[in-house]
C-alpha positions as a printed Julia matrix, in Angstrom:
136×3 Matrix{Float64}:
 121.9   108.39  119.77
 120.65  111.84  120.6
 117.13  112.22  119.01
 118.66  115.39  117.35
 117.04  116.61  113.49
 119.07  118.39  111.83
 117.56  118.95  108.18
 120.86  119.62  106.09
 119.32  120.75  102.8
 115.24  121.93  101.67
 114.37  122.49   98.14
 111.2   124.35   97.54
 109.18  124.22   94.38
 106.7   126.95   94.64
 103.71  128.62   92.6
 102.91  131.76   93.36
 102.56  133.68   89.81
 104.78  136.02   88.13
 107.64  137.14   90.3
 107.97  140.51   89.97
 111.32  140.93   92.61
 113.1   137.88   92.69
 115.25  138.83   95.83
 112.22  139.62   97.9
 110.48  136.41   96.6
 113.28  134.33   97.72
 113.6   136.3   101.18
 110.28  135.82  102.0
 110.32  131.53  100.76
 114.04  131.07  102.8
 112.43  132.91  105.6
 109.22  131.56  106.1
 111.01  127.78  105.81
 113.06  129.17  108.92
 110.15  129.84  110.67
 108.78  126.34  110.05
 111.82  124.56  110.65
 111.94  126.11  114.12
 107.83  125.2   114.56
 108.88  121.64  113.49
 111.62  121.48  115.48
 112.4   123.95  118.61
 109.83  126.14  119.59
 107.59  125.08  122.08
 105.4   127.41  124.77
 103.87  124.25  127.14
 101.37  125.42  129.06
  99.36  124.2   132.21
  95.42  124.93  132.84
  95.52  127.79  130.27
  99.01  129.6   131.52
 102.37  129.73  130.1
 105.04  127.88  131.61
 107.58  130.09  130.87
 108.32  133.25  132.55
 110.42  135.2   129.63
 111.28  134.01  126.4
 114.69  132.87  127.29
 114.09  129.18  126.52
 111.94  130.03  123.4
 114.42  128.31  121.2
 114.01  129.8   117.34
 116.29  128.44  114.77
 119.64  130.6   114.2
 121.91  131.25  110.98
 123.86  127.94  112.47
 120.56  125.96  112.15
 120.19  126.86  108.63
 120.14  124.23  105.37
 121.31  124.47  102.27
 117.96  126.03  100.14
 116.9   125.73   96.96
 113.79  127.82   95.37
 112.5   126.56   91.84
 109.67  129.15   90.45
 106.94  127.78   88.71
 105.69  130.89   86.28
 102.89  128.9    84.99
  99.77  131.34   85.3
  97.5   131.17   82.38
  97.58  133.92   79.55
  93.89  134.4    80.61
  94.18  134.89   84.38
  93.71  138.88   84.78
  95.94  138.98   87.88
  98.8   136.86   87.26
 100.92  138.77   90.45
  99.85  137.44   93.66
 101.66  137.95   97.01
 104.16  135.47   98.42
 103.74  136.1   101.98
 104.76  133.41  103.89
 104.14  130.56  101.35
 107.64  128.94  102.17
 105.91  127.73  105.68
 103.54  124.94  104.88
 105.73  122.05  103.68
 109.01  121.9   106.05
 107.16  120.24  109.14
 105.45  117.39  106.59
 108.38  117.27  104.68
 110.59  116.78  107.77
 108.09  114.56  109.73
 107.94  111.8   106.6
 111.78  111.83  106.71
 112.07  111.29  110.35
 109.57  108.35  109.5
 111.18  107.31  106.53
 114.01  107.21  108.3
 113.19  105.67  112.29
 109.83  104.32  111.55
 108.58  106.94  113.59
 105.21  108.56  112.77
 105.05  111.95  114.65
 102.29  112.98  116.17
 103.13  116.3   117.84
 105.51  119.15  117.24
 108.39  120.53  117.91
 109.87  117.16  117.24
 112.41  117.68  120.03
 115.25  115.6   120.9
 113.02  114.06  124.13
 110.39  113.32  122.56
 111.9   111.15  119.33
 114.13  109.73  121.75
 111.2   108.71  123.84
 109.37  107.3   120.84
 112.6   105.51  119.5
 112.92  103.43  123.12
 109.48  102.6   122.26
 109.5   101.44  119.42
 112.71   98.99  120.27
 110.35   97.87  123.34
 107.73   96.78  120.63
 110.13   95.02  118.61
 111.91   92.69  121.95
């Protein structure tokens, strides 16, 4: 038992208008799910009465190519015939589901509701031993 995530596949079903460059579209959705899989799962910057821990970034731990699931984008083009701007920006859209989506696995699959992130190895494991404590 390690206490180790590792999210294997993420399919994202997104709204965002008429895609006007689908390769830049589906850079910025794979991206942006990068970014939140490392928020949900690595990086951390603890601090202690208002100042960093950390001297250098060296322990920042960002998710690399390795880290990377499978991804799936599905485009939902369904912008009314009367909206007058039916392109919008993308931004960072991919972002805002992979921590939910990967916290109601974890407690789908442990029991486990988190209640902090990164959902490192630690602190799972910690809440694991506690929940077999509750159950002797």
């Amino acid at each position: 038992l390690t206490g180790r995530v590792r999210v294997t596949d993420l399919h994202h079903i997104t709204a965002a208008g008429r895609v006007i460059y689908p390769p830049g579209y589906l850079g910025q959705i794979e991206g942006a799910a990068m970014m939140g899989l490392g928020m949900t799962l690595t990086e951390d910057m603890p601090t202690l009465e208002g100042r960093y821990l950390a001297d250098n970034l060296d322990q920042y731990m960002i998710p690399t190519m390795h880290d990377a699931p499978d991804q799936r984008v599905d485009v939902l083009d369904n912008t009314p015939t009367t909206d007058s701007f039916p392109v919008r920006g993308v931004g960072e859209l991919g972002i805002e589901a992979v921590a939910p989506a990967i916290c109601s696995a974890i407690e789908a699959a442990t029991g486990i509701r988190v209640q902090r992130l990164p959902v490192d190895p630690g602190y799972l494991l910690s809440a694991l031993c506690a929940q077999e404590e509750n159950f002797s």
